[in-house]
Structure formats: C-alpha cells, structure tokens
C-alpha positions in Angstrom: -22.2 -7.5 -29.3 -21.8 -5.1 -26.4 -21.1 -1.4 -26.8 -18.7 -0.9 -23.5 -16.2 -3.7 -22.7 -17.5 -6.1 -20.0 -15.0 -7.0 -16.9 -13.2 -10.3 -16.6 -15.0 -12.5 -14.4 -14.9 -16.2 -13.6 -18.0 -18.8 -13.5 -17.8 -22.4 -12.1 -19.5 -24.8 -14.8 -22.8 -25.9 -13.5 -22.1 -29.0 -15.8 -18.2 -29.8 -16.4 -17.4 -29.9 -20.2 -14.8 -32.6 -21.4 -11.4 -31.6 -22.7 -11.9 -34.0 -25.6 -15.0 -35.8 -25.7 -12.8 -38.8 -27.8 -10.7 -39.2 -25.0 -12.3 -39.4 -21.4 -9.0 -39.3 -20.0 -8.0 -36.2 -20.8 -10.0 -34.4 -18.5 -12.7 -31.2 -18.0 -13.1 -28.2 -17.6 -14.5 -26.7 -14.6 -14.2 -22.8 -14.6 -14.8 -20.2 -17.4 -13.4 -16.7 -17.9 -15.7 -14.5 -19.6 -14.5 -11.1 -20.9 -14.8 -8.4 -23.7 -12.2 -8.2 -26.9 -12.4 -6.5 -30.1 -11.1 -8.4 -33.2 -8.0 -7.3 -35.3 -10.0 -4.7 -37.0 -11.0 -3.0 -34.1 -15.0 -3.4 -34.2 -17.2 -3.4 -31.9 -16.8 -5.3 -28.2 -17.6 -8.8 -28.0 -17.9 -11.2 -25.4 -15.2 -13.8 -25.6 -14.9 -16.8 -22.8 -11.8 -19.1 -22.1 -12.0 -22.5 -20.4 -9.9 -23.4 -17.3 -9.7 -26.9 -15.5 -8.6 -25.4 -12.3 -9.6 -21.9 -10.3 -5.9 -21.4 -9.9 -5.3 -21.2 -13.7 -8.3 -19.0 -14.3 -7.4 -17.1 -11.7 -4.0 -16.0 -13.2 -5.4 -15.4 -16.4 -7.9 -13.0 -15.1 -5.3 -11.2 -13.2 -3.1 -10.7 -16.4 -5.9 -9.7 -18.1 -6.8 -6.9 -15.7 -3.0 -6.0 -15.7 -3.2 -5.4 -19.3 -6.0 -3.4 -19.3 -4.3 -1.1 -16.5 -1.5 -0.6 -18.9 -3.5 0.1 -21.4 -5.3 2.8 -19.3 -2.6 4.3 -18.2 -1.7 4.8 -21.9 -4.8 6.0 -22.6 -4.3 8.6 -19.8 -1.3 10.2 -22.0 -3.2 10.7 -25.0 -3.3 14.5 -25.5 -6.1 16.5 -26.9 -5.1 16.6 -30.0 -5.2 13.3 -30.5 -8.6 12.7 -28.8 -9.6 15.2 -31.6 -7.7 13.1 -34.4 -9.3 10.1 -33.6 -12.6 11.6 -33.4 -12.2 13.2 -37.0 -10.9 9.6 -37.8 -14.4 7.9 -36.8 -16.3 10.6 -38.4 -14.4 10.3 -42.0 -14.8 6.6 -42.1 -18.9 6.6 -40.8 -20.1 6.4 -44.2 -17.4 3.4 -44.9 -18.4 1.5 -41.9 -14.6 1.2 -41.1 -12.4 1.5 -37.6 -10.6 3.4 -37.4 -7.6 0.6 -36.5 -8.6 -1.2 -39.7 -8.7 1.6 -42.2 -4.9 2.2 -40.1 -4.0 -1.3 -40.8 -4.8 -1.4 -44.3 -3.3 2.2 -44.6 0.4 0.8 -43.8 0.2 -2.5 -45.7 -0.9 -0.6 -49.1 2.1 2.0 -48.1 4.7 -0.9 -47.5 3.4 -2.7 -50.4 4.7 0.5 -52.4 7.3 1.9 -50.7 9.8 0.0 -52.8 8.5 1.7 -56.3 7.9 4.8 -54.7 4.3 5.3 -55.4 1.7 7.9 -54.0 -1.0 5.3 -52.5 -3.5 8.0 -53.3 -2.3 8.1 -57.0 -2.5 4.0 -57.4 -5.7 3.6 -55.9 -7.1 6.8 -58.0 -5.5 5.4 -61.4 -6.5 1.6 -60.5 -10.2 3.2 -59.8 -9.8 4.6 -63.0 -9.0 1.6 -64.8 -11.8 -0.4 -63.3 -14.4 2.3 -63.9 -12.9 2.5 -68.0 -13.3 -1.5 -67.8 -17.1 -1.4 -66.9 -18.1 1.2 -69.2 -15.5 -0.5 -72.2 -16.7 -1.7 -75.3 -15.7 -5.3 -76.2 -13.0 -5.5 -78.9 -15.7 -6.3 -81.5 -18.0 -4.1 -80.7 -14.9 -1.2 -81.0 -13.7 -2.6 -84.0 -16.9 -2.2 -85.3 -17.7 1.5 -84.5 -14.2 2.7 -85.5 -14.0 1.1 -88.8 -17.7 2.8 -89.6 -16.0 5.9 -88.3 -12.5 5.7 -90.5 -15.6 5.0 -93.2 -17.8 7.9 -92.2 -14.2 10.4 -92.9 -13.8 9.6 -96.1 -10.8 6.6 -95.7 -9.8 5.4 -99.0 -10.8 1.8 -99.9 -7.3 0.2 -99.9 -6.4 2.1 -96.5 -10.0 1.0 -95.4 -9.4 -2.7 -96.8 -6.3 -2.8 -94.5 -8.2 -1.8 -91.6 -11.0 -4.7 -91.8 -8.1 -7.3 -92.8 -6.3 -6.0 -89.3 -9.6 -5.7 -87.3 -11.2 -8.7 -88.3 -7.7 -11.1 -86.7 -7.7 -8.6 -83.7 -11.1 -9.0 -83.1 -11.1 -13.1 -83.4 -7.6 -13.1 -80.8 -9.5 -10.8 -78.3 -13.0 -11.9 -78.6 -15.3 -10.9 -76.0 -12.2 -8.8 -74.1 -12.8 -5.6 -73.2 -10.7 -3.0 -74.8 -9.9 -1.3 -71.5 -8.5 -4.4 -70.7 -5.6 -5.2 -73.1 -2.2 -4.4 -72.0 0.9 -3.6 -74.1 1.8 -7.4 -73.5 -1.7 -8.7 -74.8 -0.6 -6.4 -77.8 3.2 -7.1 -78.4 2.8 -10.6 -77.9 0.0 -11.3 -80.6 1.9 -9.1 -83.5 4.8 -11.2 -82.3 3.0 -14.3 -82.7 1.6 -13.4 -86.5 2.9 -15.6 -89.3 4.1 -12.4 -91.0 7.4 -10.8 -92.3 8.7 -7.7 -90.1 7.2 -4.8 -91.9 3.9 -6.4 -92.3 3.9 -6.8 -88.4 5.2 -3.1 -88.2 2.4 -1.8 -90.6 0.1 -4.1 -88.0 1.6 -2.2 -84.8 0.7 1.5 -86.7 -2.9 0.4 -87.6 -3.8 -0.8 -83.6 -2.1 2.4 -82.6 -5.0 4.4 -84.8 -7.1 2.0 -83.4 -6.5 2.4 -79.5 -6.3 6.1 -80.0 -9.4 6.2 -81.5 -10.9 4.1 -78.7 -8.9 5.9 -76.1 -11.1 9.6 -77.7 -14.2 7.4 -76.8 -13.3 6.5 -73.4 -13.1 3.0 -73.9 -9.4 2.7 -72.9 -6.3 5.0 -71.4 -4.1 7.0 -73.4 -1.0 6.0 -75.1 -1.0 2.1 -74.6 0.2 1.5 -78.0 3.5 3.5 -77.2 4.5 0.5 -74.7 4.1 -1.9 -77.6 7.5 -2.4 -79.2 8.3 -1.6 -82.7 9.2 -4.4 -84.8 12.6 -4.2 -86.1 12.6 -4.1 -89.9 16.2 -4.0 -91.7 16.1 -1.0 -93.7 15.4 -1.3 -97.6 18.1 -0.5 -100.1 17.2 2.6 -101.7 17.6 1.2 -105.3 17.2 3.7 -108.6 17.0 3.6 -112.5 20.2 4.4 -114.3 19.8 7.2 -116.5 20.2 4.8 -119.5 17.5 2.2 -117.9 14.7 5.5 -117.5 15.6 6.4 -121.4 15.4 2.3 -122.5 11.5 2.6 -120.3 10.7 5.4 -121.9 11.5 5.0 -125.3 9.9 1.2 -125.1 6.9 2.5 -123.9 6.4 5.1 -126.9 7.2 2.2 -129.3 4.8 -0.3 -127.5 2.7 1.7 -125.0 2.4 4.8 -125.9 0.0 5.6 -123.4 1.9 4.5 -120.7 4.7 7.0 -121.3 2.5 10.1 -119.1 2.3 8.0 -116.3 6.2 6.9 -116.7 7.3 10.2 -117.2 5.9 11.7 -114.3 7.0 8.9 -112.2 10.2 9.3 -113.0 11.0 12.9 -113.8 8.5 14.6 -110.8 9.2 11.6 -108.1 5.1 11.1 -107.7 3.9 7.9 -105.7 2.6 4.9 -107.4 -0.8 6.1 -105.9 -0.8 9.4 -106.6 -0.4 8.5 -110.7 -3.3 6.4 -110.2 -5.7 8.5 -108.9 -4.2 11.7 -111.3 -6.8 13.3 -113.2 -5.1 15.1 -116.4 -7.3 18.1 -115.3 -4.7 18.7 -112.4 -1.5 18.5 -115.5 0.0 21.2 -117.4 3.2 21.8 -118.8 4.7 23.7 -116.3 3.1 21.7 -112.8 1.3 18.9 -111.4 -1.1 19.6 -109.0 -1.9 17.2 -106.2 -4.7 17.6 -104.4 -5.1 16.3 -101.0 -7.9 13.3 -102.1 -5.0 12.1 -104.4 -1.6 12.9 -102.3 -0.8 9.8 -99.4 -0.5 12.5 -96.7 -3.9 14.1 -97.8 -2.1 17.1 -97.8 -1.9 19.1 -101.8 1.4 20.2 -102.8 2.3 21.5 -106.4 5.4 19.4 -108.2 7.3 21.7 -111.0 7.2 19.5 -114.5 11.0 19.7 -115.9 11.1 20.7 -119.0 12.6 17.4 -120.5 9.4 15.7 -118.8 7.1 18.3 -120.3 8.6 17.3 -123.9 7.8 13.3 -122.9 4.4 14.2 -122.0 3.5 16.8 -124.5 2.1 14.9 -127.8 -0.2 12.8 -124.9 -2.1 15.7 -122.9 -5.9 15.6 -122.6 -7.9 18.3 -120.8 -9.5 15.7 -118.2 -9.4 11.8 -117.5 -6.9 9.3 -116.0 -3.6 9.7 -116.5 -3.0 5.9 -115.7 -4.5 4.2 -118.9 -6.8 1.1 -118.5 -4.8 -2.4 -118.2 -1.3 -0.2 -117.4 0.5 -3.1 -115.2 -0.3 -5.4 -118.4 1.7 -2.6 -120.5 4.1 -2.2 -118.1 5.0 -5.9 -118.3 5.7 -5.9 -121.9 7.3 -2.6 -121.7 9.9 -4.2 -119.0 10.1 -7.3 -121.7 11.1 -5.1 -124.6 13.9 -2.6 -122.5 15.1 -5.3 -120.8 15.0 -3.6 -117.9 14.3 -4.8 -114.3 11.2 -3.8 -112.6 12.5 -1.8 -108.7 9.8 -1.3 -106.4 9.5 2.8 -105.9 12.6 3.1 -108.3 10.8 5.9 -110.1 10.5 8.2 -106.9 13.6 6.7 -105.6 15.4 7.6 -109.0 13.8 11.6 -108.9 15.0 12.2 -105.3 18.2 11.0 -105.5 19.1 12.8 -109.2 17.6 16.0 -107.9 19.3 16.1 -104.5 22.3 15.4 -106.7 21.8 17.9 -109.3 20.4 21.0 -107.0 21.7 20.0 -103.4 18.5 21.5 -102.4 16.9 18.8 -99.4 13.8 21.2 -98.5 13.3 22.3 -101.9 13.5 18.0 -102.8 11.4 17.2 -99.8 8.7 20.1 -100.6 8.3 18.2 -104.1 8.0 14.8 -102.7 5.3 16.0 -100.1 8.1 14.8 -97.4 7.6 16.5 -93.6 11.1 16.9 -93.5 14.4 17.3 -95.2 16.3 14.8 -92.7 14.2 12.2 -94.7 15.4 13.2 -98.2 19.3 13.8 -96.8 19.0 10.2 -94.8 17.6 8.2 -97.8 19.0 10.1 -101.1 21.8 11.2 -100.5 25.0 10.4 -102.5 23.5 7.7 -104.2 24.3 9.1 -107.3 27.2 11.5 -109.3 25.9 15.1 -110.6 27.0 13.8 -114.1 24.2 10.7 -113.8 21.6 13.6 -112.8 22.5 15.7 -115.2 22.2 13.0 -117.8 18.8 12.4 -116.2 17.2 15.3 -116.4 18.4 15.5 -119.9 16.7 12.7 -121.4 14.1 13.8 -123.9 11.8 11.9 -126.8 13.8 11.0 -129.8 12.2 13.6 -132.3 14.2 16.4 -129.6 17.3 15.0 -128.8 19.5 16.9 -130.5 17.7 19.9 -128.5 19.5 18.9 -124.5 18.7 21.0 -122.1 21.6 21.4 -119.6 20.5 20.4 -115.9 20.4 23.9 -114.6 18.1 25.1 -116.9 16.2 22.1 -116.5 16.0 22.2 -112.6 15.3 26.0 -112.4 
C-alpha cells in the first residue's frame, strides 16, 4: 500500500503471459500498465496493473488515465478553503473509527435514502436501534424475568389468588419464549401468542393486562423499553349483560337463607343491600361491621384502596340478630349453603347479581352516580351511569330497599329514609 499515488507507466513483459492458458489460441499479453487507485471506500493508495497485448492499447489507456487525473486536478484546484478545512475536520472525527472520509459519506446517504420515505432522523434510528441492542445484551431471559417479578409481586404483599394467576400466566409465557430475551419480544411476538391461546376472549383479555404488569415491571428494571404492551391489541370481548335480582327474588334468598342457612343471611345481606364484591365478603372480618357502616379496608377491598359503605337500615334489621364482635362474616362451607338456599327459593344463581342488583336500585332510587360509585369503590361515575343505568323502575328500588326480616315487616321504611 503506498501513501502518494504512483504515476501510470507501462512495462514490456519480460516473459509474455497467455490470455487463457486453456486456449493457446487466444493469445498474450505483452505490455502492463501499472498505476495507483483507491477502492470505493476511499482508503489508502494501491498499486493496481492492467494487461495489454499491444503498446498501442496500453498506450491509450495510459493517456486516458492521465487525462482523468488532470480533470480531477483541475477540480481539486476549485476547492475553496473552507472546504480544505471541512475535509480536514472530516479525517480528524472519523480517526478513532478508522473510516474515509468518502466511506463514512457513502454510508451517510444510503442510511438517509433508506429513510427518507418514513421521515426519520438517522441520528434518532441509529441512537434508539443502539439502544435496543445495548437493552438486548444486558436483558434477562424471559424465565429468568418471570422469575424475579413473580418473587417481587410476592415480596408486596400480592394476594394468593392474584398471585396464583400470575404463575398460571408466567409459567405458558415463559415455556412459548424460552431462552428469548425480554428485550427482544415485540408487540407481534405478544399479540400473536394470546391470539393463538385456546381460550375464550376475556380470559385472553385478562392474559393481555397481566403481560402488561409484567413488561412494565421489566421495563422499571431495564430489561426492555417502555410501553410495548400498548401495541399489543386488546381482545374484543362482547360486553356482559348487566343482569340483577328482582326485588321478589332478593326477599325469596333471603328469607330461604334464615329458614335453612341462617348464617348465610350476613353475607347475603350485605351483598345485596351495600353492593360489596364477592371478595370483599370473603375476606370481611365482623370487627370492620356495625349497624350503621361497613368498613373496608384496603387488604380486603379489590382496588386496595378503603372506602366506608353506609348499611341501610332495612339491611341493618337482616343482619342484626347475627352480629359478632370479630370473625368471618362468610361462614365455613357457604357455597354448600348457598346451593341449597338457591334449591329451596327457586331462585337462579347470576354471577355479580348482588352488586349488580345494589347499583342499579340505588342509582334508581337516589339518581346520585358519584355518591353510587363512592360506595362501590368505583374511580368514576361514567362507570356506574354506563353499566346501571335504567335498568330498573324507582318503584322496584323502592321495593328493594324495603325488604326487611319477617318479624318487621309490618315496620317498611320508605326508600328515602332508607337511602339517607
């Protein structure tokens, strides 16, 4: 490799060289032209040498050669100052890259065309795909973060059930994506595995909101960028019908449970008249129960959040002769009793009727959606106006709120009094 370009010249072969050595025929050649080229890059000079068979040929080669070169010096002659200065800034910045300047150029303009049509910064790819390699190396696997988050969620106090569902969802992630790095996944990876679970549409939704704690977690940890979970579509799930109890289906539950179950009739009454979560009543302690409130503290309530539900009074008569100072208020072996409760009233069993059937008799009877939502530990009143109501008449509510044990029914207590 030579540092400054050597001239064209011409040699005569001491020994001729055959055109093709498989066919004699064809010739040799008898002349060489030896000069100095740089490669597309623009490196350093080296010596480069083109055969002739005649002087003549070689001859005119040379010559158009050296009228290049004069061109290109008489180019070189209009470069100003400027861009003497440019070019030397040019070599200096790409010294430590060990990179001409007509290379670093080159590769410059097809990264630029490359995204001129999306409209990208080049800077901004390279820096966020830099990124994105440099997450990838230091990523855990998808076991390994499945792993540390799950004894994390642990570590915070996660309830069992919640933590159950965590495992159960970690454990098929983890086997789909073995050995993949989490910085690795991509929305697609994501989508296209819920989509390919053999599941119903809200169990694939509840799927979706789990990976999202998951990757956010991970994302806090460094082990992956922000937000991928928010390109993951949403499973479509058709909305449930909000179905309720009839006023005369809650009084045929209640008064079968105080024939059959009489322990069972707390748990239904606050269920149905205070609009608590199936949860909540099972992990209420009777030390949080009076007869004016409920407490719910934020280990029992699903938003871990404690809110204070006002008792009616028609509830506080159901649940009077049953109080205790402390203990559960769901009794040992309830879903048994429940069953041959259901048996005995004839009535059929609604998933979340009981809060269903509070929220929609209270929005009816007060018309009060933050006061309603504020009870049912709801963020918002949208939810309570989009789900409850008109679902039922102020006459059903105020025959619901009326209902009271046997032994007091001549005693009604009109719905305002009972609401206030």
């Amino acid at each position: 490799m030579r540092k400054e370009p050597l001239p064209p010249r011409i040699k005569k072969l001491s020994t001729p060289v055959p055109i093709d050595r498989k066919k004699p025929e064809a010739g040799v050649y008898r002349y060489v032209l030896e000069y100095a080229a740089k490669d597309e890059d623009g490196g350093e000079w080296k010596r480069q040498r083109r055969y002739f068979t005649s002087w003549n040929a070689a001859e005119a080669a040379c010559r158009e050669m050296k009228q290049r070169a004069r061109i290109a010096g008489e180019g070189a002659l209009g470069i100003k100052p400027g861009d003497a200065e440019d070019l030397a800034k040019m070599r200096e910045l790409l010294a430590d890259i060990e990179t001409e300047p007509l290379a670093a150029v080159r590769e410059w303009v097809e990264a630029k065309r490359l995204l001129q049509s999306c409209g990208d910064n080049v800077i901004d790819v390279t820096r966020e795909w830099a990124e994105q390699k440099k997450r990838e190396l230091e990523s855990k696997t998808v076991e390994e973060a499945s792993e540390l988050f799950l004894k994390a969620k642990e570590a915070d106090g996660a309830r069992p059930r919640y933590l159950s569902d965590l495992q159960q969802c970690m454990r098929l992630f983890s086997e789909a994506f073995a050995g993949k790095k989490v910085a690795a996944l991509t929305p697609k990876d994501i989508a296209d595995w819920i989509g390919s679970l053999p599941v119903g549409p809200v169990r694939r939704r509840n799927i979706r909101v789990m990976l999202g704690v998951f990757l956010n977690h991970a994302a806090r940890m460094g082990w992956c960028s922000k937000g991928i979970i928010e390109d993951v579509p949403a499973p479509r799930v058709k909305p449930a019908k909000t179905e309720t109890f009839t006023p005369d289906e809650s009084c045929a539950l209640l008064e079968a449970a105080s024939r059959i179950a009489p322990a069972l009739v707390p748990y239904l009454t606050l269920g149905l008249f205070c609009g608590l979560r199936t949860a909540e009543l099972d992990r209420l302690d009777w030390q949080h129960v009076n007869d004016k409130k409920v407490r719910i503290e934020a280990d029992v309530a699903k938003t871990a959040s404690r809110r204070v539900v006002p008792i009616p009074e028609n509830a506080a008569a159901w649940i009077a002769p049953y109080h205790r100072k402390s203990g559960p208020v769901r009794p040992p072996n309830a879903r048994r009793f429940l069953g041959k409760v259901l048996a005995a009233s004839g009535v059929k069993w609604k998933p979340n009727a009981m809060r269903h059937s509070f929220a929609s008799y209270s929005l009816a009877a007060t018309n009060d959606a933050p006061r309603v939502s504020l009870e049912l530990g709801h963020m918002s009143p949208a939810l309570v106006f989009r789900h409850y109501r008109a679902l039922v008449s102020q006459e059903d509510a105020h025959r619901y709120f009326s209902i009271r044990p046997p032994a007091a029914s001549s005693n009604v207590i009109p719905i305002a009094a009972g609401r206030r």
